[in-house]
C-alpha positions in Angstrom: 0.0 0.0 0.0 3.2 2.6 0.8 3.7 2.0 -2.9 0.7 3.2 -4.0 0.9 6.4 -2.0 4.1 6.8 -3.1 3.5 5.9 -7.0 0.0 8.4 -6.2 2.1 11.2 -4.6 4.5 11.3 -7.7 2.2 10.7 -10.4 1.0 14.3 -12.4 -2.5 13.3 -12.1 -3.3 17.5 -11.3 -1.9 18.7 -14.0 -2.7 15.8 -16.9 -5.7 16.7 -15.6 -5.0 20.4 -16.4 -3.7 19.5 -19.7 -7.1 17.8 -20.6 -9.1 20.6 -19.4 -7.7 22.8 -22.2 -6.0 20.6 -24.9 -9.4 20.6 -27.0 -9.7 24.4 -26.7 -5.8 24.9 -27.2 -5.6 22.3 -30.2 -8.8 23.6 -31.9 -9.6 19.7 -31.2 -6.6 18.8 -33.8 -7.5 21.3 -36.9 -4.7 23.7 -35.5 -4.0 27.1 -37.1 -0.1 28.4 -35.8 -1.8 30.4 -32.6 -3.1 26.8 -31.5 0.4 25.4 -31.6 1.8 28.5 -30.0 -0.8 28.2 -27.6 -0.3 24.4 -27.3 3.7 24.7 -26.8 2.7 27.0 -24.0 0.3 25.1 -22.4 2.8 21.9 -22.5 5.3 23.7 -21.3 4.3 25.6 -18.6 2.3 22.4 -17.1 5.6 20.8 -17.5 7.4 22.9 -15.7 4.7 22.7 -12.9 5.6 18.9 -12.5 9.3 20.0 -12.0 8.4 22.8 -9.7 6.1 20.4 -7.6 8.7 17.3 -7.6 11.0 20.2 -5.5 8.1 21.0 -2.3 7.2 19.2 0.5 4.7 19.9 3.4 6.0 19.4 7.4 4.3 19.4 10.5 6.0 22.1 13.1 6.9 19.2 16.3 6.2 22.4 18.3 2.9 24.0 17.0 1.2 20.7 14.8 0.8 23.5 12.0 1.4 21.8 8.5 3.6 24.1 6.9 4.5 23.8 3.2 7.8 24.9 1.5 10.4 24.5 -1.4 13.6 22.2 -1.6 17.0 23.7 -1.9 20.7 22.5 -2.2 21.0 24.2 1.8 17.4 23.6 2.8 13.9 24.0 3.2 12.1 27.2 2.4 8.8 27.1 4.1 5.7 29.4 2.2 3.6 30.0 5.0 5.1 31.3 8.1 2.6 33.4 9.8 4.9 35.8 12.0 8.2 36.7 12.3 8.4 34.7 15.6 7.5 31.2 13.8 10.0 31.9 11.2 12.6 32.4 14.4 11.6 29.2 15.9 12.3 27.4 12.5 15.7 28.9 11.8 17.4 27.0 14.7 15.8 23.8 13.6 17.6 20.8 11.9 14.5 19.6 10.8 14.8 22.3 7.7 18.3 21.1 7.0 17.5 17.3 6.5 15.0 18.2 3.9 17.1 20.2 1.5 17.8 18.9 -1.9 18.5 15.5 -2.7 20.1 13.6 -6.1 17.1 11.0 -6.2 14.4 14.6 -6.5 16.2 14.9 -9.2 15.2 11.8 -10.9 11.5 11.8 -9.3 11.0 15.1 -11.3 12.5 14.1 -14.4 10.2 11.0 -14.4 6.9 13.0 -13.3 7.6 15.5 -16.4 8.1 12.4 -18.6 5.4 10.9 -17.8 3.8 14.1 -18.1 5.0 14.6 -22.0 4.3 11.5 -22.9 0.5 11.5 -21.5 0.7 14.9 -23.8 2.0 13.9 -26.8 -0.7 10.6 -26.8 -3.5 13.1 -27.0 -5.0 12.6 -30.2 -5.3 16.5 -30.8 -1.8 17.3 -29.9 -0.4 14.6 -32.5 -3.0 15.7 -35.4 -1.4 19.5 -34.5 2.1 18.4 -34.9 2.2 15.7 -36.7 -0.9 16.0 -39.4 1.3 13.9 -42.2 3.2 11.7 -39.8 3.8 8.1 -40.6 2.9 4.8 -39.2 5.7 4.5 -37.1 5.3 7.7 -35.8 1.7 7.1 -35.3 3.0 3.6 -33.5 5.7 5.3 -31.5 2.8 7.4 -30.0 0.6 5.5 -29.6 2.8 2.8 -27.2 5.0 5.3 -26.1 2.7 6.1 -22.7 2.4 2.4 -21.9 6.1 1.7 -21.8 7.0 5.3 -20.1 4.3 4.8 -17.6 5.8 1.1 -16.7 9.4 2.5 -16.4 8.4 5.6 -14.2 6.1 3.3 -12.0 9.2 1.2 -11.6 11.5 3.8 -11.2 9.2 5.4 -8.1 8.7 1.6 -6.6 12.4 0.9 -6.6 13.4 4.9 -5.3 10.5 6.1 -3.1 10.0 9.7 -2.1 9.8 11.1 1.2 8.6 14.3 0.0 4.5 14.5 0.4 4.4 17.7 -1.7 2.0 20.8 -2.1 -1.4 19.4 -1.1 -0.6 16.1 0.8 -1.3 16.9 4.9 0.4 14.7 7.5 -2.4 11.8 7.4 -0.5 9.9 10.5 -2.6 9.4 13.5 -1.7 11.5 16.5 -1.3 9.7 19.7 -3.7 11.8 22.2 -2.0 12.0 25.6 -4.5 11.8 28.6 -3.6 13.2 31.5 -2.4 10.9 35.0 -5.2 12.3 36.7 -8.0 11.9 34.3 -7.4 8.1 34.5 -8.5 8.2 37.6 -11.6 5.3 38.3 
């Protein structure tokens, strides 16, 4: 089950999502004029750029407060978004907690594989390959169409093998808290 979460966490399920939501309008639904492959480029890159940008964050709950803070990897630590005083941002500064989650090589290859697996769901939707590729030929047409299959095995593989630790934008802290009753409430 820890690999499903995992595989679920990693996956760009938001933004293939995103990209389905506008592909018809973007690709004139395959009968493109040059503005819908501008527009297309655009759309494919920026949501692509979003699966990078969200392989890189990560949400933490403070040990002090229980707040769920969210933030941004770096090579010498964790940038958290959503400090709420100056005080917080204090009591976070002298923690090694931020520290342990900087930047690490396997992110790297967790956000090359989600943007893969992002193109990939891209270029095997129908509009976007009668946009590009009106005349293309049959191995073209085969490349694309199997392409997604064998991309999707490979990066479910890949996330299996190398799990993340990061929970991202979006995910909370779903682990049970242990509720401490106090010595005299126990009383009988």
């Amino acid at each position: 089950m820890s690999s499903v979460t995992n595989l679920a966490q990693l996956l760009p399920t938001g933004t293939v999502l995103a990209y389905q939501a506008l592909s018809p309008s973007f690709t004139n639904h395959g009968k493109c004029e040059t503005s819908n492959q501008w527009l297309t480029t655009a759309l494919v890159g920026v949501l692509a750029s979003a699966c990078l940008f969200f392989s890189f964050t990560n949400s933490v709950v403070g040990r002090r407060d229980g707040k769920l803070y969210y933030g941004f990897a770096t090579p010498h630590g964790f940038n958290v978004f959503n400090f709420s005083s100056e005080e917080e941002k204090q009591e976070w500064n002298d923690a090694d907690q931020l520290r342990r989650l900087r930047l690490q090589p396997l992110d790297f290859v967790h956000a090359f594989f989600t943007a893969v697996v992002f193109l990939t769901m891209a270029f095997s939707d129908v509009g976007l390959q009668n946009c590009f590729f009106p005349d293309g030929s049959r191995n073209t047409q085969q490349l694309l169409k199997n392409l997604p299959m064998g991309m999707a095995f490979l990066s479910s593989f890949v996330f299996i093998i190398f799990p993340t630790k990061r929970k991202g934008i979006g995910f909370n802290d779903t682990t049970p808290r242990q509720k401490v009753i106090h010595p005299s409430l126990n009383k009988v």
